[in-house]
C-alpha positions, 0 to 999 in steps of 0.5 A: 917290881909292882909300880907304886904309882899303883893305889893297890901296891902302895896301899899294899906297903903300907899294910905290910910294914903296918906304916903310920903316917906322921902329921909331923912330916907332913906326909902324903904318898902320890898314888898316880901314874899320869902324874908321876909320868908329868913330873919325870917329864917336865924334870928332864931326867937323862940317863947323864944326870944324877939326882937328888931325891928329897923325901922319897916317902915309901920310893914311888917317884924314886922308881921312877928316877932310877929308871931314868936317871945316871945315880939318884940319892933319895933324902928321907928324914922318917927313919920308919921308912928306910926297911920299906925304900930299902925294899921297894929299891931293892932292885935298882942298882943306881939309888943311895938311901941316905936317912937324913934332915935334907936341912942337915946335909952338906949337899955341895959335898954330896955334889962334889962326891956323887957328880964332880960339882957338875950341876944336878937336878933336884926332883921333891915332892914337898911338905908345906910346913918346909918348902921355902927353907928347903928351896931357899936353902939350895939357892943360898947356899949356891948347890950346883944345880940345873932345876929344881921341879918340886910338888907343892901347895898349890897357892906356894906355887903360884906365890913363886910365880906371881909379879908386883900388886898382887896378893900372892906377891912376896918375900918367896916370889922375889928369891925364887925368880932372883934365882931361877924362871919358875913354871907351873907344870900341873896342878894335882888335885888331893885325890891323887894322894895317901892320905888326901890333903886338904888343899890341891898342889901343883907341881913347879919347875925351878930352871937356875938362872945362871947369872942373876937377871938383876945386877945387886952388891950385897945380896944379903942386904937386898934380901933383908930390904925385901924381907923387912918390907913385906913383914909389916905389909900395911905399912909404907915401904919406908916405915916397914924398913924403919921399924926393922932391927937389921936395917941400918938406914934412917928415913931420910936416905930411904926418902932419898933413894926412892925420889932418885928412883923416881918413887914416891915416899909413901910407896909400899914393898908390894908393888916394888919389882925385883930390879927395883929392890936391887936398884934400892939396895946399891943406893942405899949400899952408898951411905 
C-alpha cells in the first residue's frame, strides 16, 4: 500500500480521482512522514484504543491510525472523497468510513456501539473556520473521551494554551483548559501541506480532565458570564455583562460579587482566571 505521507503518492490520488479541492471545507492534505510519525506519537494510539478520525481527507493520517489503533472510525463530510478513502483503506480491515457532518453525529452513540462508553481518542487534523465548534462540541456534549490531539492554526493553538493578560487569552483558552490540559506538541509549517495554507499550524494535544480543576454550579452560567465578557473586550467586566441579553443580574450585584472577590469594579474579563469566573458565576448563582 503506497505511504501517503508521500508527496508523490498523494499527488498521485489526487491525479486519478482528477480531485478538486473545495475552499469551502477548508481542505488541505499533510504530505509529511515526520510529522504525521509526531502526531501518531504524541496521540498515544494503542492497539486497545479506538478512534475517531475527523476529516480524514484522502486517508493519509488514516493509515496510519489503522496500523496503530484497535478500530478507527474516519468522519468525512465531502462526499468526493469517500471512493478515494474507500480505496487507499482498502486494506485495512479495522476502519469505518462514515460520510457525515462530525457536527451532525450522535458520537456518545458511536461510542456506545463501537467501544462500550469506554473513553476514545480523538485524532483531526482541522480546518480553521470549525475547529472551536467541532472541539466545544465533544467537551459539552460529555463524549467520553481520553484526548483529543488535533492540527490546527497556529495562533488557536496557542489561544488554547495562554493565561490571563494576554492577547490570545479568551472565551476558547477558558473551555478548553476548564476541559482539559492543552500542549503544543509541533509546530507545522505550510510547506507540509496540498495545498499550502497561508498560515503555519501546530498540532495540540487536549488530556480530558477527569474532574473539573474548578468547582462551578452552572456550568452553562459560568460559560455565558466568559463569553459576555470577552464579546465587548474594551469594556469593564461589569459593563460588558450589563450590555448582554442572557445575563440576568444588574450592575449593583455585579459591583457586590467583585468587592467580595476583593476585585475592583473596573475590573476587565481579560484578566479574570477561570477559578475567578467560576468563584463569580456561584456568587452571582445567590441572587
Amino acid at each position: 500500500m503506497a505511504t501517503l505521507g508521500n508527496p508523490q503518492n498523494t499527488i498521485a490520488v489526487l491525479q486519478k480521482y482528477k480531485f478538486n479541492f473545495q475552499k469551502k471545507y477548508g481542505q488541505n492534505f499533510l504530505i509529511d512522514i515526520r510529522v504525521l510519525e509526531k502526531i501518531i506519537s504524541a496521540a498515544d494510539i494503542t492497539e486497545d484504543d479506538f478512534v475517531l478520525e475527523i476529516g480524514p481527507g484522502i486517508g493519509t493520517m488514516t493509515q496510519y491510525l489503522c496500523e496503530h489503533a484497535r478500530a478507527v472510525a474516519a468522519v468525512e463530510i465531502d462526499k468526493n472523497l469517500i471512493p478515494i478513502l474507500e480505496d487507499t483503506l482498502s486494506v485495512y480491515e479495522n476502519v469505518e468510513i462514515i460520510q457525515q457532518d462530525i457536527l451532525k453525529i450522535d458520537i456518545n452513540r458511536l461510542v456506545q456501539e463501537k467501544n462500550e462508553g469506554n473513553p476514545i481518542k480523538v485524532v483531526a487534523n482541522l480546518p480553521y473556520y470549525i475547529t472551536t465548534p467541532i472541539i466545544m462540541g465533544l467537551f459539552e456534549s460529555h463524549v467520553p473521551i481520553e484526548s483529543i490531539t488535533v492540527m490546527v492554526q497556529k495562533e488557536v493553538a496557542d489561544r488554547m494554551q495562554v493565561g490571563p493578560g494576554t492577547k490570545d487569552y479568551g472565551a476558547l483558552s477558558l473551555a478548553v483548559q476548564y476541559y482539559a490540559k492543552p500542549e503544543i506538541v509541533a509546530n507545522v509549517p505550510s510547506n507540509c501541506f496540498i495545498p499550502r495554507p497561508k498560515v503555519g499550524s501546530a498540532v495540540i494535544r487536549l488530556d480530558r480532565y477527569k474532574e473539573a480543576p474548578v468547582q462551578v454550579k452552572e456550568e452553562k452560567q459560568m460559560f455565558a458570564l466568559i463569553r459576555a465578557s470577552f464579546n465587548q473586550r474594551r469594556k469593564t467586566l461589569v459593563n460588558g455583562l450589563n450590555n448582554a441579553p442572557d445575563i440576568p443580574y444588574g450592575k449593583e450585584q455585579m459591583i457586590q460579587a467583585l468587592e467580595e472577590m476583593g476585585l475592583p469594579a473596573n475590573v476587565r474579563g481579560e484578566s479574570l482566571t477561570l477559578a475567578q469566573f467560576a468563584r463569580l458565576s456561584n456568587l452571582l448563582s445567590r441572587f
